[in-house]
C-alpha positions in Angstrom: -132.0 -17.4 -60.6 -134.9 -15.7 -61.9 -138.1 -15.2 -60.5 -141.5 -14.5 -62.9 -143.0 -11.1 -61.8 -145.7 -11.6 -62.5 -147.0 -15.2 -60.7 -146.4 -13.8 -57.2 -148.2 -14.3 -54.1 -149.7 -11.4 -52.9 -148.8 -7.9 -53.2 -145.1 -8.6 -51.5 -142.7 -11.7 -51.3 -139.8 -12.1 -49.5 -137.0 -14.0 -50.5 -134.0 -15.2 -48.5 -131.1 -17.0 -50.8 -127.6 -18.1 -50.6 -125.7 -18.6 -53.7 -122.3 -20.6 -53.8 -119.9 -18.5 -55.9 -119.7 -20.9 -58.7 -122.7 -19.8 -59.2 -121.4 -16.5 -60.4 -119.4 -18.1 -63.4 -118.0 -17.2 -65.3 -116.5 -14.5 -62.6 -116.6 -10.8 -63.4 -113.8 -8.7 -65.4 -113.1 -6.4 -62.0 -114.2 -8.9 -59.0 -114.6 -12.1 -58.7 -117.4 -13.5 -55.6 -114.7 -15.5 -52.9 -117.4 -16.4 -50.3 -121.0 -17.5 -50.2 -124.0 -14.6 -51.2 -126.3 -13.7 -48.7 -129.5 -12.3 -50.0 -132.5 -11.2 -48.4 -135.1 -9.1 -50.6 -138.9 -8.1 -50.6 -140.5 -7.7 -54.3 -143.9 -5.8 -54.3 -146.2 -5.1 -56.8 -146.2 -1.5 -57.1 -148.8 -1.2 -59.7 -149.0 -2.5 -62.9 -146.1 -3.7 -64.7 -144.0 -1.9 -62.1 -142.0 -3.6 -59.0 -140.3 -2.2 -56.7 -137.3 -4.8 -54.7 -135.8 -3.4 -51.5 -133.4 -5.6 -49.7 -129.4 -6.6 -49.3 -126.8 -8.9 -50.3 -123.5 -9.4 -48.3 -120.6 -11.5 -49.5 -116.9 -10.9 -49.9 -115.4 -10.0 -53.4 -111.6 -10.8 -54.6 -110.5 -7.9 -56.0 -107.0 -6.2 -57.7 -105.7 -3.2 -55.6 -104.7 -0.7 -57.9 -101.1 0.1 -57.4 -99.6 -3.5 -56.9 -102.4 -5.9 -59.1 -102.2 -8.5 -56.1 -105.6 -9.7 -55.2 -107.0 -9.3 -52.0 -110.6 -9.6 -50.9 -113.0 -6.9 -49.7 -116.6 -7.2 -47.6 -119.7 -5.9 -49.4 -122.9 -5.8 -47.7 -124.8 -4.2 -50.5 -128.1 -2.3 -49.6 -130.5 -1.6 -52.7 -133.6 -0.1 -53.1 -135.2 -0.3 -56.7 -137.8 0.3 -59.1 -138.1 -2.2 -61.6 -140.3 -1.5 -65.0 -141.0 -3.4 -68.5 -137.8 -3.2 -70.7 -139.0 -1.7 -74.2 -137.3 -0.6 -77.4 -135.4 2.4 -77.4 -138.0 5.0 -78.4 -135.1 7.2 -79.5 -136.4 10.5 -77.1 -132.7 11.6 -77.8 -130.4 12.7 -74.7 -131.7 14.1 -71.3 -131.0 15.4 -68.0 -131.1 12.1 -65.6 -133.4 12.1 -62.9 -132.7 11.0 -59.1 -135.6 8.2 -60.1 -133.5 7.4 -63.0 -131.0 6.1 -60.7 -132.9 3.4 -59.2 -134.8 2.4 -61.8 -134.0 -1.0 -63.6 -135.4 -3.1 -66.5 -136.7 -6.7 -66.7 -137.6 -8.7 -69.8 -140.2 -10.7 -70.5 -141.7 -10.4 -66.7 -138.6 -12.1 -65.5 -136.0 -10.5 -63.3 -132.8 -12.2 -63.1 -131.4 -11.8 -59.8 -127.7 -12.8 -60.4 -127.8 -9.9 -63.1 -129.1 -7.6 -60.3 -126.5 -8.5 -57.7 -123.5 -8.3 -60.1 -124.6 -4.5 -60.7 -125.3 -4.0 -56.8 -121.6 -5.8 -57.1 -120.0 -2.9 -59.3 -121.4 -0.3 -57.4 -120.1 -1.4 -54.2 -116.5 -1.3 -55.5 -114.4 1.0 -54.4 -113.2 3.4 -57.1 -109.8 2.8 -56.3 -108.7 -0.4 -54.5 -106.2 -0.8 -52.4 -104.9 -3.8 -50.1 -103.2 -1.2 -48.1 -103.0 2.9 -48.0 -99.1 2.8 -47.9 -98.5 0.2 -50.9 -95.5 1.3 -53.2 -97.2 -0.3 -56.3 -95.0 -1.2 -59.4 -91.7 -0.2 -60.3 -92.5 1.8 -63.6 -89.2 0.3 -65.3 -89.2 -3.2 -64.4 -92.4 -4.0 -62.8 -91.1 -5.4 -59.3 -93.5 -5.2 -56.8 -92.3 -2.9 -54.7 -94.0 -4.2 -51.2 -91.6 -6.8 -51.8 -88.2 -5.9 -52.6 -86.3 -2.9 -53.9 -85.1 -3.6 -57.3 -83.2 -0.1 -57.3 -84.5 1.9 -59.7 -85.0 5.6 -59.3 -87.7 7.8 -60.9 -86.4 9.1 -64.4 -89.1 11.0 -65.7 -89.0 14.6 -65.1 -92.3 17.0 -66.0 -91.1 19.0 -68.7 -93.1 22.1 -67.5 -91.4 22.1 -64.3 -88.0 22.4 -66.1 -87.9 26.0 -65.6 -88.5 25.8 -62.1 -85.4 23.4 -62.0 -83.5 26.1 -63.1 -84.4 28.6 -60.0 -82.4 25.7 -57.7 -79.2 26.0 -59.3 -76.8 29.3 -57.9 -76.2 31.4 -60.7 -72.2 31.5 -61.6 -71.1 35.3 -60.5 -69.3 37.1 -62.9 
């Protein structure tokens, strides 16, 4: 969906949507959409060529927890708040310290703004950094790759930190003389 900037009514429009994940195809490297989107947005005309979009999109997301790679699905009820301005050429003003504006500050092109692009980014950020189905999952045997939630396939731990070695050592009783 996109929706031309510049033809709106008014100063502000609201928008109330609901997007069927196939929608969403082709689905997202770290999350795929598993339920209906819910959006409900204002776009205003904040002066100019620049609109700001305040509003929230709720849906659930299929996602990969960390540890085991089984998928399990995750609620999102995204919140966003952003500025939206002209997308231009890169006028090469070499690297900078980014501002708190910079943060929620987007770009449309050609005075369109694609909302399925804005909710997959609204998407990413509402992942969690590390997912997991569950706090206590045992992940994936590092020498056979058995999921461990589900059996025991009996291996132990082989690796040994080399810089602990030493330490090792300190366990042993020395041999008396």
């Amino acid at each position: 969906m996109r929706i031309d900037l510049h033809k709106l009514q008014g100063q502000r429009e609201h928008f109330d949507r609901r997007f069927e994940p196939a929608a969403f195809e082709p689905q997202e490297e770290d999350y795929r959409v598993a339920a209906p989107v819910v959006l409900s947005m204002d776009v205003e005309n904040a002066g100019g060529d620049v609109f700001g979009v305040v509003g929230h999109a709720a849906t659930r997301l299929e996602v990969a927890c960390c540890r085991c790679l089984e998928p399990f699905e995750i609620d999102v009820d995204a919140q966003f708040e952003l500025r939206y301005i002209p997308a231009t050429e890169n006028t090469g003003e070499g690297e900078r310290e980014i501002a708190e504006d910079d943060l929620t500050t987007a770009f449309y092109r050609e005075g369109m703004l694609d909302v399925f692009e804005m909710l997959r980014e609204q998407f990413q950020l509402a992942l969690p950094m590390k997912p997991l189905h569950d706090e206590l999952c045992k992940g994936l045997c590092p020498e056979c790759g058995t999921n461990l939630n589900r059996t025991d396939c009996g291996h132990a731990p082989k690796w040994e930190d080399p810089r602990l070695a030493p330490l090792k050592g300190l366990l042993r009783p020395e041999k008396e003389n």
